[in-house]
KEBADO-330713 format. One record per residue (C-alpha): residue in three letters; x, y, z. Coordinates in steps of 0.1 Angstrom, whole numbers, padded with zeros to 4 digits, always signed. Last residue first. Example, Ala and Ser with C-alpha at 12.3 -4.5 7.8 and 13.67 -1.06 7.14 Angstrom:
SER+0137-0011+0071ALA+0123-0045+0078
END
This chain:
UNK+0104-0163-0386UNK+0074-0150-0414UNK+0048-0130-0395UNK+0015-0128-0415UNK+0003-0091-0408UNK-0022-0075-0388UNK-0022-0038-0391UNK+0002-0014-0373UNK-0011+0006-0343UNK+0022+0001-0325UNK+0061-0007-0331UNK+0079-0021-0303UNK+0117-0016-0303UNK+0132-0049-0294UNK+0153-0048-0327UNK+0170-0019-0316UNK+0193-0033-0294UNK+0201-0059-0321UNK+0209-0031-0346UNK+0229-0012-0321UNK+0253-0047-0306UNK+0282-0040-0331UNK+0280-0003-0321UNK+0321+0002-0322UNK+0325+0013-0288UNK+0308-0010-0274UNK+0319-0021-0238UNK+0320+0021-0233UNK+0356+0038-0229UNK+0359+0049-0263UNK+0391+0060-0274UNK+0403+0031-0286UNK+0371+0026-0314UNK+0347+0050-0311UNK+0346+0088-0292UNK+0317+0078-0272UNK+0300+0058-0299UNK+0270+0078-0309UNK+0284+0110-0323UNK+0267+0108-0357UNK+0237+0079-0356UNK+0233+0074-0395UNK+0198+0050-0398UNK+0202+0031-0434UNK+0166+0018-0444UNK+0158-0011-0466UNK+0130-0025-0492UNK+0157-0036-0511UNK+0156-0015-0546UNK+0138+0008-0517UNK+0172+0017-0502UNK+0157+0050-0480UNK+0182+0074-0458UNK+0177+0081-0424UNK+0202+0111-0405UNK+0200+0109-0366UNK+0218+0135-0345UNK+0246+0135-0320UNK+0255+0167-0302UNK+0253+0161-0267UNK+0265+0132-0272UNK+0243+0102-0278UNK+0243+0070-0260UNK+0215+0080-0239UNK+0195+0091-0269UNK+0192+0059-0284UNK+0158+0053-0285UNK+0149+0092-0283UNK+0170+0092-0316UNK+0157+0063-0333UNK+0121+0075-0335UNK+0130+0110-0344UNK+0149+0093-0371UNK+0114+0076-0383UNK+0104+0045-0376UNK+0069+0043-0376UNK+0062+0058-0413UNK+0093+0042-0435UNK+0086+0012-0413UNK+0050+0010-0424UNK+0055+0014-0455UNK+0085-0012-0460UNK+0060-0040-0441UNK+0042-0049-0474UNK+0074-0055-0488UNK+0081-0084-0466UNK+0112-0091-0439UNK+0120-0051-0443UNK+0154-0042-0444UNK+0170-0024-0414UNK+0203-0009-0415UNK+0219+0005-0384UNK+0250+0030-0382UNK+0276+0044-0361UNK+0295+0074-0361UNK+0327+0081-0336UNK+0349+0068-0363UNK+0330+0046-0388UNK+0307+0018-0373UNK+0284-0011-0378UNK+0251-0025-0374UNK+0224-0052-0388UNK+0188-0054-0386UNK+0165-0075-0404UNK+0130-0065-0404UNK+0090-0066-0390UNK+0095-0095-0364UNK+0128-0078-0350UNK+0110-0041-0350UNK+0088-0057-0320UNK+0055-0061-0332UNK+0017-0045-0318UNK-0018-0048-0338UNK-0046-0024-0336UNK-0042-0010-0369UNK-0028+0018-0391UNK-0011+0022-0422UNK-0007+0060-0433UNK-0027+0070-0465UNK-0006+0073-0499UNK+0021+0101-0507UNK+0046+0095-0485UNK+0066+0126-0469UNK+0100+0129-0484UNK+0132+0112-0466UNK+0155+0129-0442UNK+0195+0121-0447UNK+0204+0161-0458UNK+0211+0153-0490UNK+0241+0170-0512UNK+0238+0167-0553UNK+0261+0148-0569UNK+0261+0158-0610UNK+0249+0130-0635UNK+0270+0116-0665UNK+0300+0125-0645UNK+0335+0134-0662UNK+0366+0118-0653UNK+0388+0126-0623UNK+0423+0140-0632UNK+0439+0132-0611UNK+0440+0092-0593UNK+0477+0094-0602UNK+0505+0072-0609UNK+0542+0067-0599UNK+0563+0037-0614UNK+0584+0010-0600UNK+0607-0018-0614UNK+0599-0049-0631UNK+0600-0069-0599UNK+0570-0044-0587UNK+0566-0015-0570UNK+0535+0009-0576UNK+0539+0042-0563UNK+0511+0067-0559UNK+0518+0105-0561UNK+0491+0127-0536UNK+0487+0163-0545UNK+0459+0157-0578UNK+0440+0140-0549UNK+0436+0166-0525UNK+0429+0159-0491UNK+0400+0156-0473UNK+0400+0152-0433UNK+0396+0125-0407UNK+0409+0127-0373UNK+0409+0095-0352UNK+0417+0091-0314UNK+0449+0072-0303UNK+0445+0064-0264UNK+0478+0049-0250UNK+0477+0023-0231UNK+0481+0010-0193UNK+0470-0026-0182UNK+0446-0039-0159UNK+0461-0065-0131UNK+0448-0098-0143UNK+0431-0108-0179UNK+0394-0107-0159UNK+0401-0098-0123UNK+0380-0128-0105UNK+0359-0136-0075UNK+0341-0106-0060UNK+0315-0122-0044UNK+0320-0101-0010UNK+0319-0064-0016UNK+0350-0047-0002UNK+0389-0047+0012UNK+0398-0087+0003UNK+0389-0085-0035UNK+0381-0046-0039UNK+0424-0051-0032UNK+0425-0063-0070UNK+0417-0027-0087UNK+0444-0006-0065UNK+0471-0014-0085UNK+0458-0006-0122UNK+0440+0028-0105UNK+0478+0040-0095UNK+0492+0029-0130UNK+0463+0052-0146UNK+0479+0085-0129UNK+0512+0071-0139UNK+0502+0073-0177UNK+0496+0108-0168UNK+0467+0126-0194UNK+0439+0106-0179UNK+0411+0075-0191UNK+0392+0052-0167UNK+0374+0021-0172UNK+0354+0001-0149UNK+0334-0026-0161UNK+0314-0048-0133UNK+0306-0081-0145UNK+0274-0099-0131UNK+0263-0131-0118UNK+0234-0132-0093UNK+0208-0116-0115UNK+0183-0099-0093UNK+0169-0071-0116UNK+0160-0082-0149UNK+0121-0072-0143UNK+0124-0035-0155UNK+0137-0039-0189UNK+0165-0021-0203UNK+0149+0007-0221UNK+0157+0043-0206UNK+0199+0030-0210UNK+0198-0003-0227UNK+0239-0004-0217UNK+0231-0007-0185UNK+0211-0038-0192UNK+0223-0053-0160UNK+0239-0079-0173UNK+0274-0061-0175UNK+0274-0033-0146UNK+0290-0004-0161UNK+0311+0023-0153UNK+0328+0047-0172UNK+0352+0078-0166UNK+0365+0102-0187UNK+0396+0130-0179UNK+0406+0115-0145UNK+0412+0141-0120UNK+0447+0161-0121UNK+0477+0149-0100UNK+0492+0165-0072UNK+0498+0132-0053UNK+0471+0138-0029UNK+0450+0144-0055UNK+0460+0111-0074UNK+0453+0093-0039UNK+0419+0109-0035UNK+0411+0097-0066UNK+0421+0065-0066UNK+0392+0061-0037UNK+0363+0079-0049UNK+0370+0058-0079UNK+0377+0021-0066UNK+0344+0032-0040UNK+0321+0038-0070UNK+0329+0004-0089UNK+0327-0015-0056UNK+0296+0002-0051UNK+0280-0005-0088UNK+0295-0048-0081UNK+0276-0046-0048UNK+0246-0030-0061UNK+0246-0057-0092UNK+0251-0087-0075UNK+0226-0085-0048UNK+0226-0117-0039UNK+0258-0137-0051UNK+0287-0134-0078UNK+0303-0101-0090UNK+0328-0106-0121UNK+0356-0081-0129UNK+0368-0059-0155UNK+0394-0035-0156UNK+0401-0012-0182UNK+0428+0014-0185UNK+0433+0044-0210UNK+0462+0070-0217UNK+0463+0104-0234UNK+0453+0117-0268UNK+0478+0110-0292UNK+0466+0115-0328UNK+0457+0094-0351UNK+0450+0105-0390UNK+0423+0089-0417UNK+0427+0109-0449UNK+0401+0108-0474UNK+0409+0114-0509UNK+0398+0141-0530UNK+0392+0155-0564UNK+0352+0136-0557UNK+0342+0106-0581UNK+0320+0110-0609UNK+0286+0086-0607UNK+0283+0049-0608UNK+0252+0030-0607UNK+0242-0006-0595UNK+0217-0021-0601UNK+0221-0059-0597UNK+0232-0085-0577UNK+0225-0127-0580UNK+0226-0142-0550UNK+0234-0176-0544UNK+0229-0210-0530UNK+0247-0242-0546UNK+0231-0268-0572UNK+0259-0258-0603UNK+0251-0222-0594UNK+0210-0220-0578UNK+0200-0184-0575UNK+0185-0162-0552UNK+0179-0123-0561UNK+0192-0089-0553UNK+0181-0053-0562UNK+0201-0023-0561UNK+0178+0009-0563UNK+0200+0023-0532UNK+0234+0015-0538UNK+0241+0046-0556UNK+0283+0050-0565UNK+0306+0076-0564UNK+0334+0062-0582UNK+0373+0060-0579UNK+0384+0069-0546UNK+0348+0058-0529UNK+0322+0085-0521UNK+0285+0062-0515UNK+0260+0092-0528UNK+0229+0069-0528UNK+0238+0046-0500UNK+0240+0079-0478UNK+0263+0064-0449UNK+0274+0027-0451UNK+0287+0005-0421UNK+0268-0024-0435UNK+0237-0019-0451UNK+0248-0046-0484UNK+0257-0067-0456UNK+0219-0070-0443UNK+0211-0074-0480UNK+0235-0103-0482UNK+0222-0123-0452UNK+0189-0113-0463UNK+0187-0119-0503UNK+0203-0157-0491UNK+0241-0172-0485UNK+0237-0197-0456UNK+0268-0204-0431UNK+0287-0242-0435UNK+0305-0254-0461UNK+0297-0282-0483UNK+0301-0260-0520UNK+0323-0230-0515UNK+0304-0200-0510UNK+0282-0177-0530UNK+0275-0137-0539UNK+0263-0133-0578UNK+0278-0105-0600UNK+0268-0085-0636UNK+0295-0056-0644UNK+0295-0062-0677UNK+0324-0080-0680UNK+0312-0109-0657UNK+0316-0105-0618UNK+0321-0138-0595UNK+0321-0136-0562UNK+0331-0156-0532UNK+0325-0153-0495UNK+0337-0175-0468UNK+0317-0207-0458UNK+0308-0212-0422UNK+0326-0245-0406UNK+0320-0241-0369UNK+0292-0221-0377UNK+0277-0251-0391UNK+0241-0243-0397UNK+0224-0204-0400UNK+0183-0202-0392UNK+0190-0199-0352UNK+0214-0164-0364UNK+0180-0151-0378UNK+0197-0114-0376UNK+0229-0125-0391UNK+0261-0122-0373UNK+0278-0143-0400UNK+0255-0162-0424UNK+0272-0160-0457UNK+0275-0120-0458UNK+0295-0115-0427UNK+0318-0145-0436UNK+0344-0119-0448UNK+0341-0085-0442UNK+0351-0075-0477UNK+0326-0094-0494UNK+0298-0071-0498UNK+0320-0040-0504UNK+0342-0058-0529UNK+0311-0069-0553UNK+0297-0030-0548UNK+0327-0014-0556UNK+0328-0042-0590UNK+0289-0027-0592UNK+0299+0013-0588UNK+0333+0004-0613UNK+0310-0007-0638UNK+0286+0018-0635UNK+0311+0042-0636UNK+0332+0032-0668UNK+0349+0066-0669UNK+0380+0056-0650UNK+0387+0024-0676UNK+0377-0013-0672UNK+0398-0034-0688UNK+0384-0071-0678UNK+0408-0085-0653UNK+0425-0061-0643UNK+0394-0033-0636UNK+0383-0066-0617UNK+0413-0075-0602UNK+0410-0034-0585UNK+0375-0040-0583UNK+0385-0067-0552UNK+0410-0051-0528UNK+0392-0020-0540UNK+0364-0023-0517UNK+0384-0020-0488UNK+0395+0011-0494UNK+0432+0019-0493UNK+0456+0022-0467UNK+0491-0003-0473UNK+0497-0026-0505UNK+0505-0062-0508UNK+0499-0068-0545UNK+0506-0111-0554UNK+0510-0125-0584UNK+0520-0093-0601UNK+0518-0095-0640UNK+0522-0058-0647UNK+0486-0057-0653UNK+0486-0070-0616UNK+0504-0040-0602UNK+0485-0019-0627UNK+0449-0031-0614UNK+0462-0025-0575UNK+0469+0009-0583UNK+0435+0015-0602UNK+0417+0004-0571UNK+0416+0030-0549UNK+0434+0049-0521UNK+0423+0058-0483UNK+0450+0083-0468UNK+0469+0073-0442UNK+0481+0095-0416UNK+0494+0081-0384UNK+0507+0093-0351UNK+0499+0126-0349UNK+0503+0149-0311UNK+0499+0185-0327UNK+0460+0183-0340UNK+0444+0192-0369UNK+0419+0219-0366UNK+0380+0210-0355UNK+0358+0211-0379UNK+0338+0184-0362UNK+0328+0160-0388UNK+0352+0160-0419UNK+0380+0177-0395UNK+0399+0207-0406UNK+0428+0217-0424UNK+0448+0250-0419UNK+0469+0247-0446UNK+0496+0245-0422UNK+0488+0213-0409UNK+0494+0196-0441UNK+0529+0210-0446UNK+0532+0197-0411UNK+0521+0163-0418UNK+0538+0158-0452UNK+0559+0132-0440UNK+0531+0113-0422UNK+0516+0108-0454UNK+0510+0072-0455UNK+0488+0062-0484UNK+0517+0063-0516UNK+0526+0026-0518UNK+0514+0000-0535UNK+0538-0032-0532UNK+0542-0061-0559UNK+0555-0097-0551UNK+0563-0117-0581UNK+0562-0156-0566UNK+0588-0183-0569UNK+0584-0209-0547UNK+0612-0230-0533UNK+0596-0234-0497UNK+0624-0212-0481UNK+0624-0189-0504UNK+0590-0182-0512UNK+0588-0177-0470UNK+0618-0151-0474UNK+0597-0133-0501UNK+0567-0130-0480UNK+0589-0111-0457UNK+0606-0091-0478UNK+0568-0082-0488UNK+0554-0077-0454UNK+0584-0054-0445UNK+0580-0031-0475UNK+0540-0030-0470UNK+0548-0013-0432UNK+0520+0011-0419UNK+0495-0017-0426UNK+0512-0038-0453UNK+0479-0068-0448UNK+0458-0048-0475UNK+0457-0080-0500UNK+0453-0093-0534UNK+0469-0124-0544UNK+0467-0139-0575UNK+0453-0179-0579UNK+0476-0201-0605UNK+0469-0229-0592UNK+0502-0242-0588UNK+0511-0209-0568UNK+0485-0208-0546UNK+0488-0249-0538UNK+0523-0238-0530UNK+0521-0208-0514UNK+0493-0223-0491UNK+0508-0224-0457UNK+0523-0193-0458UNK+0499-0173-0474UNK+0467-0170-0446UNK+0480-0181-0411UNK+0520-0168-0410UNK+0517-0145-0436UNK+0489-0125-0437UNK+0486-0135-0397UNK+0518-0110-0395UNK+0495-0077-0400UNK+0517-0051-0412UNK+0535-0023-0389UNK+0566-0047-0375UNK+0603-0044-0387UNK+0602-0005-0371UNK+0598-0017-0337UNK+0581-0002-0307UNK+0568+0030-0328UNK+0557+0001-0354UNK+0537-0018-0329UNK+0514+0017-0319UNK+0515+0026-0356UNK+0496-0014-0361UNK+0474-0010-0334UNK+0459+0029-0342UNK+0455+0012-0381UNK+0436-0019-0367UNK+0416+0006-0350UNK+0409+0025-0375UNK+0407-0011-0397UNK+0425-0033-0419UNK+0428-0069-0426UNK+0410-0072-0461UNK+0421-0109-0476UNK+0419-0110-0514UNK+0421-0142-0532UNK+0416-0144-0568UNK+0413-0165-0598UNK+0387-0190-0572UNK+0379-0229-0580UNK+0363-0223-0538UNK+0376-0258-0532UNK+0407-0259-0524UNK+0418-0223-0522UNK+0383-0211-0506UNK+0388-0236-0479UNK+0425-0231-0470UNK+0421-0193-0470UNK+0391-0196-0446UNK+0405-0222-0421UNK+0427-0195-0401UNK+0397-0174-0386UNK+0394-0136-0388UNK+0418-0121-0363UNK+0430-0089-0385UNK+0396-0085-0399UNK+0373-0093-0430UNK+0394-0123-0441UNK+0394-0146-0468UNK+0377-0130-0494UNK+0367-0151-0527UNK+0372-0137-0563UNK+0360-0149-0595UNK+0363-0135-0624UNK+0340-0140-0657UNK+0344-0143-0692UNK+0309-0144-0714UNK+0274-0135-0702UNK+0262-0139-0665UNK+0226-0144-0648UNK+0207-0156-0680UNK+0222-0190-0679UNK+0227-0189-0643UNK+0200-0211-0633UNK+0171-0221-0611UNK+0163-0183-0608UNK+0147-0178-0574UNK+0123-0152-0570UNK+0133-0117-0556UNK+0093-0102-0559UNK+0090-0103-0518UNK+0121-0117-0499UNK+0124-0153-0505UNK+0117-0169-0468UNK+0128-0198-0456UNK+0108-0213-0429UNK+0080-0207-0405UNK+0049-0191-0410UNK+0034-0174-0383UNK-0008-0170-0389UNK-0022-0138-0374UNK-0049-0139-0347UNK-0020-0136-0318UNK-0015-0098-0331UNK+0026-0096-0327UNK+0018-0083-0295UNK-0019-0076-0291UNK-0029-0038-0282UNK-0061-0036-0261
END
């Protein structure tokens, strides 16, 4: 008989150092000479308010950079700038993060660094300049501009270009197209003494290499330079995701109320450690930073950014002390020679959505809330046929708390929950189509199941659906513009410089081991065995999972194999979604690529998680079986 977790083995609790990452008790060998340091404020557009305050006052920072952009951030901000052509940038850049701290900013001396123009970096900046104003502040405002290429839209369609994943031709209906830029731009608005660079579409990564290529010279051809600054940015960019924030052991992490936002600091040589501010909330350890290291990633060792390809997968971190504060001191690093392209994220029109949720209370919760669900259907449907209207394009209904989402492995003893959420959401070509389904939601209340007590955020509203389309374009076609008070000057990212090592292409499977199998008569879930964290990119998602020990990375290379992930989460696969795993042994970690996985992602996806935030922890209840006994460290 299988034992879970084998009850014979001895659980330690408390903080764990991950395997041969011991703690340094100083940073006299950690950093030589000169160094930056650079604290993120924001990973989203809706990241908390007390962030920029904190790191400002006591974070002793050189630079703040605030990431607010997404695909879906993108889709929102086009959709505000069609309404009015003043908005297109994220106002909380202003109104939450700068506006209330230009003076202490400007007194201390702290550049700006920040992705908050959207689709609209010229209105951001006059409108930045308008707060200096009225406070009395005097602040040179720089603007990068040269990602939106909506003007070139039907030159670009007539080359005939394709999508990255599909191969599918560009479509009619575009709304955006951004392409993603580096950090070279952001390095000459500051080398021509910018205070702060507002600039639209670019990686987020670069929102911090590009004060580091500033800050300490670093030219194109300094690869493994610009792969660890990439590396600095792309652990910090999401804000408190790397000191505490959605992390696995979430029980382990104190004063969420008051979590700590990230801060770097990089030496010339490329060196970094990951901390907070002192007396802040969060924890900032090898697996809270290892788990970000994963984060929406594809092939860690071919990692295409603007300006380097870098390999993230020998990378090794360890825990510090910096003047008595928690770190994490990174390392290895390596840069390769970038592609001639950018990517280009376009939107294209692609219909309308609506959503309505609703909460089901009493015995039998969930068939009442599944009927309702059916009967709003059959029943708007008959209405759009007698209209003369077409059937809904996509549907989706879900019965929150049911585990519908699990799919093959939600567990068989949660039925009878009394409280549930029914999700019904509904797409179609006719945005009149969806305003008959938006009025015939609240009669369920009076006309159906009883327990049906409340329309969550009212009557459901109709929007558009913007899906994404991303393609290459070349980067010796795309002028960049830098603006500053000085006047403004076009660059280029062309040529590229010359690679010490040619990229070769990977198919994401991993090479057969070359020592005996593990075996045993012991049971775990994946949870005790690893850290899981995961993300998205488009319609793709990904999970990374880092072993708790080293002496469980064998066994996870051999149990969990993309086969394994696959008939896990094959109900939440299209019909043409596969499962690519790629090996990080610098931290005992693998990255699972689930292509197709998100039905559609972001807008377009009518699913309650379209952008797989919840894979990872789905996943962590997987069982893995005939494994040796092992101590279990929680």
């Amino acid at each position: 008989m299988f034992q879970v977790g084998c009850t014979s083995a001895r659980v330690v609790f408390g903080r764990y150092l991950q395997g041969t990452h011991r703690s340094l008790r100083n940073l006299s060998h950690a950093l030589s000479g000169e160094t930056a340091r650079i604290g993120c404020s924001s990973g989203f557009w809706g990241d908390t308010s007390v962030a920029a305050p904190q790191l400002v006052r006591a974070g002793r920072i050189d630079f703040l950079v605030a990431d607010y952009l997404s695909e879906i951030t993108m889709s929102l901000l086009t959709r505000a700038n069609q309404r009015n052509p003043a908005a297109g940038y994220t106002p909380d850049f202003l109104q939450a993060c700068l506006g209330p701290l230009l003076k202490e900013i400007k007194t201390k001396g702290i550049r700006v660094i920040s992705n908050a123009g959207g689709v609209n970096p010229d209105a951001c900046k006059e409108q930045l300049l308008k707060l200096c104003e009225k406070q009395g502040i005097n602040l040179d405002v720089a603007v990068v501009k040269g990602d939106n290429l909506m003007s070139k839209c039907d030159e670009i369609r007539a080359t005939n270009v394709t999508e990255i994943d599909s191969g599918c031709l560009l479509p009619e209906a575009v709304v955006s197209m951004n392409a993603y830029l580096g950090a070279f731009p952001i390095a000459k608005a500051l080398d021509a003494g910018a205070d702060v660079v507002i600039t639209g579409r670019c990686v987020d990564s670069a929102l911090v290499l590009g004060p580091l290529v500033h800050k300490f010279g670093w030219e194109k051809s300094d690869l493994d330079l610009l792969a660890s600054g990439s590396l600095a940015g792309h652990l910090i960019e999401c804000g408190a995701q790397c000191t505490g924030g959605i992390f696995t052991d979430w029980h382990k992490v104190h004063d969420w109320d008051k979590i700590g936002f990230p801060i770097v600091e990089c030496d010339s040589k490329g060196k970094f450690f990951v901390t907070k501010p002192p007396n802040t909330g969060g924890l900032v350890s090898v697996p809270t930073v290892a788990e970000q290291l994963l984060y929406e990633i594809g092939d860690p060792s071919k990692y295409i950014l603007p300006d380097v390809t870098c390999d993230f997968s020998q990378v090794q971190l360890k825990e510090i002390k910096v003047d008595g504060d928690d770190a994490v001191f990174v390392d290895g690093a390596k840069g390769m020679q970038p592609t001639p392209y950018y990517k280009v994220c376009a939107t294209y029109a692609d219909g309308y959505r609506a959503l309505a949720v609703t909460l089901m209370i009493g015995p039998q919760a969930e068939e009442k809330a599944r009927r309702t669900g059916e009967s709003i259907l059959k029943r708007t449907r008959t209405m759009l046929k007698q209209l003369g209207m077409d059937d809904y394009t996509e549907t989706k209904l879900q019965v929150i708390g049911s585990e519908s989402t699990y799919g093959h492995n939600a567990r068989k003893d949660i039925s009878g929950s009394r409280e549930l959420f029914l999700w019904l959401a509904v797409k179609h070509a006719d945005q009149k189509a969806l305003e008959v389904f938006s009025r015939e939601i609240a009669a369920a209340g009076t006309g159906m199941a009883p327990g049906f007590t409340y329309l969550v955020g009212g009557r459901p509203s109709v929007s558009p659906v913007l899906r994404l389309f991303s393609f290459l374009y070349p980067k010796k076609s795309l002028p960049i513009s830098v603006e500053t008070s000085g006047g403004a000057f076009e660059m280029s990212d062309y040529p590229i410089p010359t690679s010490k090592s040619p990229l070769e292409q990977t198919d994401g499977t991993s090479e057969a081991p070359l020592h005996a199998p593990l075996s045993g008569q012991c049971k775990y879930r994946l949870g005790e065995l690893a850290y899981l964290r995961s993300g998205d990119k488009g319609n793709t998602a990904n999970i990374g999972v880092v072993a708790r020990k080293p002496e469980f990375y064998q066994l996870l290379k051999e149990k969990l194999t993309p086969e394994v992930v696959k008939n896990y989460f094959h109900h939440l696969l299209d019909s043409d979604g596969r499962v690519e795993r790629y090996e990080l042994p610098g931290i005992c970690g693998l990255n699972f690529v689930l292509k197709n996985s998100l039905g559609g992602g972001g807008v377009s996806s009518l699913r309650c998680d379209p952008q797989g935030k919840a894979y990872g922890q789905m996943l962590s209840d997987l069982m893995i079986e005939d494994a040796p006994e092992f101590e279990l460290h929680f």
